[in-house]
VOBA-1610 file (N, C-alpha, C; in pm, whole numbers, padded with zeros to 5 digits, always signed):
BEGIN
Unk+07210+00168+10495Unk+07185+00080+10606Unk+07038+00094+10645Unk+06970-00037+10679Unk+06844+00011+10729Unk+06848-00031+10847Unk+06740+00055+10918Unk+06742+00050+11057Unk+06668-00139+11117Unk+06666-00146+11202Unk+06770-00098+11337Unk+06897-00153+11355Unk+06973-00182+11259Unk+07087-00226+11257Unk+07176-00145+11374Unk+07250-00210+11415Unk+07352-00147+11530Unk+07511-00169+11509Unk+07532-00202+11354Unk+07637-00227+11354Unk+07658-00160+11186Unk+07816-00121+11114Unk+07788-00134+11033Unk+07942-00228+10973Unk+07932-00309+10829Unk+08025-00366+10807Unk+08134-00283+10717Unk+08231-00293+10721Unk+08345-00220+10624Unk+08426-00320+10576Unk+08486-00343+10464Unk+08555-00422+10401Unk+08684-00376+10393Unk+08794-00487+10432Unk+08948-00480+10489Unk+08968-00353+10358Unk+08970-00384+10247Unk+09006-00278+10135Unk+08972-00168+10136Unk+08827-00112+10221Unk+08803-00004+10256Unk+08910+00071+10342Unk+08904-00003+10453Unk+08966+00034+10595Unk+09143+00088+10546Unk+09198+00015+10450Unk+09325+00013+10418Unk+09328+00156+10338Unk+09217+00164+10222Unk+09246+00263+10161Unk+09208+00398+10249Unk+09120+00412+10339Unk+09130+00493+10398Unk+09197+00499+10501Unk+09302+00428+10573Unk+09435+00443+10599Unk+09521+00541+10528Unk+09552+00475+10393Unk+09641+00539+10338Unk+09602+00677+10229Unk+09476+00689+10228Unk+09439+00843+10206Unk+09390+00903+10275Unk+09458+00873+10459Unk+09320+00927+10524Unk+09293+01133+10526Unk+09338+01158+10484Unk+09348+01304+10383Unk+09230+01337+10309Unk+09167+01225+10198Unk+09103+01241+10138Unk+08989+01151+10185Unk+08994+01072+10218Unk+08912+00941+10289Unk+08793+00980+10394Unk+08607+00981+10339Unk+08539+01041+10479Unk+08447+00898+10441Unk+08377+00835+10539Unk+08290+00766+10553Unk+08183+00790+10579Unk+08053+00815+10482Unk+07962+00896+10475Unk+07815+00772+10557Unk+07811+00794+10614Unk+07639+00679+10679Unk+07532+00761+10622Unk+07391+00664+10602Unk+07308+00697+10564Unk+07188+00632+10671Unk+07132+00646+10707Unk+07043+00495+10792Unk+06929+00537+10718Unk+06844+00426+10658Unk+06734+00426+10566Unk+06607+00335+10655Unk+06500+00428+10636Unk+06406+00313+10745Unk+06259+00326+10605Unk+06263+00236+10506Unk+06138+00266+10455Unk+06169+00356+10363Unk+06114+00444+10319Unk+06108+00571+10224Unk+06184+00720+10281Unk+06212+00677+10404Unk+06283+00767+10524Unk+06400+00766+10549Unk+06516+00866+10555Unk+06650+00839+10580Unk+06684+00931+10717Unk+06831+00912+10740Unk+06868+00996+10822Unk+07004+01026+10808Unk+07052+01163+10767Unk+07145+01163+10753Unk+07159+01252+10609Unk+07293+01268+10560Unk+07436+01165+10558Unk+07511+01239+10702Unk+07587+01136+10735Unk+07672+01188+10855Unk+07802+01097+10812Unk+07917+01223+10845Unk+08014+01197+10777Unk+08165+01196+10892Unk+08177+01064+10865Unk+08350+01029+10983Unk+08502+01066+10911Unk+08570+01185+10981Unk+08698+01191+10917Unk+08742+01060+10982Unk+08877+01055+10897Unk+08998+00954+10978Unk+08880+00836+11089Unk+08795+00781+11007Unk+08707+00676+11076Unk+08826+00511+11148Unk+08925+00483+11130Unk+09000+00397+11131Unk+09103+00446+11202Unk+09152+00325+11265Unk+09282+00315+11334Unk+09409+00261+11290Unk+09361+00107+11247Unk+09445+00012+11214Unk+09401-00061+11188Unk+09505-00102+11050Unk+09465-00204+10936Unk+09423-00328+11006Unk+09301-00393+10970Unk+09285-00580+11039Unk+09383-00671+11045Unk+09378-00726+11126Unk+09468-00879+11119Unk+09463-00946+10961Unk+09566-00992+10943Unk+09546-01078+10862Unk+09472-01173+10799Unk+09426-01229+10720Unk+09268-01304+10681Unk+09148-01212+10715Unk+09135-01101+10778Unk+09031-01025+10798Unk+08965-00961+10664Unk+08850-01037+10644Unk+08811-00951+10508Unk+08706-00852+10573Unk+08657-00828+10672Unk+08557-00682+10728Unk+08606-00715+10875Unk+08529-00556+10889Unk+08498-00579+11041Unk+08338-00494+11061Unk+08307-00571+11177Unk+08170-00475+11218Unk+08197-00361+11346Unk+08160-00221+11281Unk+08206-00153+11361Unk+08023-00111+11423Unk+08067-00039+11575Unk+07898-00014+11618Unk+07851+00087+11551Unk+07752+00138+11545Unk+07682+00268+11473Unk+07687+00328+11563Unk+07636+00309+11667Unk+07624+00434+11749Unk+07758+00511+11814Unk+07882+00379+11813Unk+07976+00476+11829Unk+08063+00561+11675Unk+08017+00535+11570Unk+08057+00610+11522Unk+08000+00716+11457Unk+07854+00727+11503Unk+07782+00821+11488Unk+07826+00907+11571Unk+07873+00896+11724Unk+07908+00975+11814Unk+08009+01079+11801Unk+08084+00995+11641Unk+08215+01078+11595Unk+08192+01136+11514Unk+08083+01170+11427Unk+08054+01214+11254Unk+07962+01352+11362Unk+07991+01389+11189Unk+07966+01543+11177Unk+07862+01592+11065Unk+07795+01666+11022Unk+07739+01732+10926Unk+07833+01789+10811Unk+07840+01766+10712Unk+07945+01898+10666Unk+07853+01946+10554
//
């Protein structure tokens, strides 16, 4: 992702498979500004529930799920 984006997109097939492995399933961010990164910061169990129907993404905020990620 490069900055200053405030959002990031996930694709319904993402969201589903990490539903159903959310065991194995981490969502790693990177934010890239230039030759410069930040990160990786990494979301367990990032998802709640699968999209509505016809939903092929959703835009989730960065900053709230930065608020949830961790270092590992």
């Amino acid at each position: 992702m490069r900055k200053p984006q405030s959002a990031i997109t996930v694709s319904r097939n993402e969201i589903i498979d990490g539903l159903n492995r959310s065991d194995q399933f981490i969502l790693a961010i990177v934010i890239v500004d230039g030759d410069s990164h930040q990160g990786p910061y990494y979301l367990k169990n990032p998802f709640s529930q699968v999209p509505e129907f016809g939903v092929a993404s959703i835009n989730d905020n960065l900053e709230n799920l930065l608020s949830r990620a961790e270092s590992l």
